[in-house]
C-alpha positions in Angstrom: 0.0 0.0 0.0 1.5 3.5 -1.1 1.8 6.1 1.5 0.6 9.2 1.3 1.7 12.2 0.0 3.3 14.2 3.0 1.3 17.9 3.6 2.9 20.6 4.9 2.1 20.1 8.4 3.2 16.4 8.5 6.5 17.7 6.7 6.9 20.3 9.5 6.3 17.1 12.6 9.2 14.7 10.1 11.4 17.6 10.6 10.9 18.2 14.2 11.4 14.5 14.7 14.4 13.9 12.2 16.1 17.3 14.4 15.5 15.1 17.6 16.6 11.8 16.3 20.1 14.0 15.0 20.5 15.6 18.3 20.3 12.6 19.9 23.0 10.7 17.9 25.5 13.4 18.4 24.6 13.1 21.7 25.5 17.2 21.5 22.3 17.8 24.1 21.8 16.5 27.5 19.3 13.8 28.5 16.9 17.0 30.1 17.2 18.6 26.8 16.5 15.5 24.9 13.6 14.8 27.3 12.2 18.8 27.4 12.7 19.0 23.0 10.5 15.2 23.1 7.8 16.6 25.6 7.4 19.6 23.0 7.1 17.7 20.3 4.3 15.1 21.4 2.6 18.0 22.9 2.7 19.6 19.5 1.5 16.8 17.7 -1.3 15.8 20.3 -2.6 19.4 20.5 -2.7 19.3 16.3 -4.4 15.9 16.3 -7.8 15.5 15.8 -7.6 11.9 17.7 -6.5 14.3 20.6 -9.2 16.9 20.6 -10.9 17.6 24.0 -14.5 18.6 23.7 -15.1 22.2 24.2 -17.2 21.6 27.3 -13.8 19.9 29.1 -12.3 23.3 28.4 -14.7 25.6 30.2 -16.0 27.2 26.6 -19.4 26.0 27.5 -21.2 27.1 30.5 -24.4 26.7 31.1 -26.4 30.1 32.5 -28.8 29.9 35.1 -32.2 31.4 34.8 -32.7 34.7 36.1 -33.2 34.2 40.4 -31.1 31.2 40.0 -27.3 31.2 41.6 -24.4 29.3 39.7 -22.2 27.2 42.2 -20.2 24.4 41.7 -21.1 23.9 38.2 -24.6 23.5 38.6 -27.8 25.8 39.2 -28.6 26.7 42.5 -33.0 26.2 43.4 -34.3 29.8 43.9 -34.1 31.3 47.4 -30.7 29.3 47.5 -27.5 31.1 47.9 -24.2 29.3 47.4 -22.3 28.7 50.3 -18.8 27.3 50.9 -18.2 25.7 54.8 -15.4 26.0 57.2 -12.5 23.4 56.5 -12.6 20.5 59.1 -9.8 18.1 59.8 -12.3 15.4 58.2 -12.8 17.9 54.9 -9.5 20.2 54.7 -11.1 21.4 51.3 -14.7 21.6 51.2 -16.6 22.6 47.9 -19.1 25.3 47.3 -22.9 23.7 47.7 -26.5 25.2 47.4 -27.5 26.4 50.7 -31.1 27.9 52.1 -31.1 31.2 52.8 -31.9 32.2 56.6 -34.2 31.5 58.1 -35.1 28.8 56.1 -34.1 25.0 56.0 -32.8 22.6 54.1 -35.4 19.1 53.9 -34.6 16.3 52.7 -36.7 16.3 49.7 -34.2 19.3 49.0 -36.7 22.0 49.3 -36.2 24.9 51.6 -38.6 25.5 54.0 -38.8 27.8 57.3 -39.8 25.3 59.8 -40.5 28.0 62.0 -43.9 29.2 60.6 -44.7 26.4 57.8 -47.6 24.7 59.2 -46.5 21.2 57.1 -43.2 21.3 58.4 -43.3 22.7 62.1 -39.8 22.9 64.2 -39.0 20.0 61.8 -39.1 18.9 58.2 -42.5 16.9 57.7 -43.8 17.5 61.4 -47.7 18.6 60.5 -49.6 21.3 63.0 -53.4 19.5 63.5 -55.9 20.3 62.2 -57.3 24.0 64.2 -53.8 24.6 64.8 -51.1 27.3 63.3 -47.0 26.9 63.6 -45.5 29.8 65.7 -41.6 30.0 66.7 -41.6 26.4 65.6 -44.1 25.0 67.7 -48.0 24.4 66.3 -50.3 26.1 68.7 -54.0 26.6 68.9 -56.1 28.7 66.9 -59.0 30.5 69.2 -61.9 32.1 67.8 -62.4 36.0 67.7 -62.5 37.3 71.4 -61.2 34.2 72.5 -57.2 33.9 73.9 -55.1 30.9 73.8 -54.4 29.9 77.5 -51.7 26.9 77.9 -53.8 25.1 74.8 -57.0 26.2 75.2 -59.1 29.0 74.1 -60.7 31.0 77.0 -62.6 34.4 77.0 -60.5 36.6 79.5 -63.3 38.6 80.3 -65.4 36.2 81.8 -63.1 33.2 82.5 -62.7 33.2 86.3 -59.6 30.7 86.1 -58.2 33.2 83.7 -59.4 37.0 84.1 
C-alpha cells in the first residue's frame, strides 16, 4: 500500500522529529534537553491531532447560564431562594466545595426543598412535622387557633373577660 503524499504540516512534525533523532545521535544535548525537546514535540502533535481533541465543554467554553433568580455554584444551578455557600475546613474535609445552601431563616429538607420550619404549618420545628388540624405553627411550635374574642391559655381558648380561672 502507497503512502501518502506528505502535507505541509506532516512535513513540518518529520522535521521536528528527524532534528531530535540527530541531536540525539550526536549526543550534543543533555538527557533533560532530549527529554524537554520530546515533551514539546508530542505535545505539539497531540494538540494538532484531531484523535487528541478535547471537547469544548472539558475546556470551560461552554457554561451553562442559570435562569434569572437562579445562583451558579459548583457547576450547577442553585433552586431559587438558595445562595451558594462554601463551609469552614474540618480536619475530616480540609477542602470543602461550594454547595447550594437555604437562605436564613429557612431550611434545608430532605426532599431538597427549603422551608422555614418555624412558621410552615407542614413542616413545624421539623421537616414533615404537620400542626393539626385547628392549629397554626408559631416560633416552631403548632399552637391553637381560638376564635375571635377568645385567647389561647396553655392550649386552650378561653374568654378573659369572663373566665374566672383566667381574668
Amino acid at each position: 500500500m502507497a503512502r501518502p503524499l506528505p502535507t505541509p504540516r506532516t512535513r513540518r512534525k518529520d522535521s521536528r522529529f528527524d532534528d531530535l533523532a540527530r541531536a540525539l545521535a550526536s549526543e550534543e544535548i543533555s538527557r533533560r534537553a532530549a527529554l524537554g525537546r520530546a515533551a514539546a514535540l508530542v505535545g505539539a502533535i497531540s494538540l494538532s491531532s484531531p484523535l487528541f481533541a478535547w471537547p469544548s465543554s472539558a475546556l470551560g467554553a461552554t457554561k451553562k447560564k442559570c435562569e434569572p433568580g437562579h445562583v451558579r455554584c459548583a457547576g450547577k444551578c442553585c433552586p431559587k431562594g438558595e445562595h451558594c455557600f462554601t463551609p469552614k475546613p474540618t480536619r475530616a474535609h480540609p477542602h470543602p466545595k461550594p454547595r447550594c445552601a437555604c437562605l436564613s431563616p429557612r431550611e434545608l429538607c430532605p426532599d431538597g426543598s427549603c422551608l422555614d420550619l418555624h412558621t410552615d404549618p407542614h413542616n413545624c420545628g421539623s421537616c414533615g412535622h404537620r400542626c393539626s388540624s385547628g392549629h397554626v405553627c408559631s416560633k416552631g411550635r403548632c399552637t391553637l387557633v381560638c376564635p375571635g374574642g377568645e385567647t389561647n391559655c396553655s392550649g386552650h381558648c378561653v374568654h378573659l373577660a369572663t373566665d374566672p380561672h383566667n381574668c
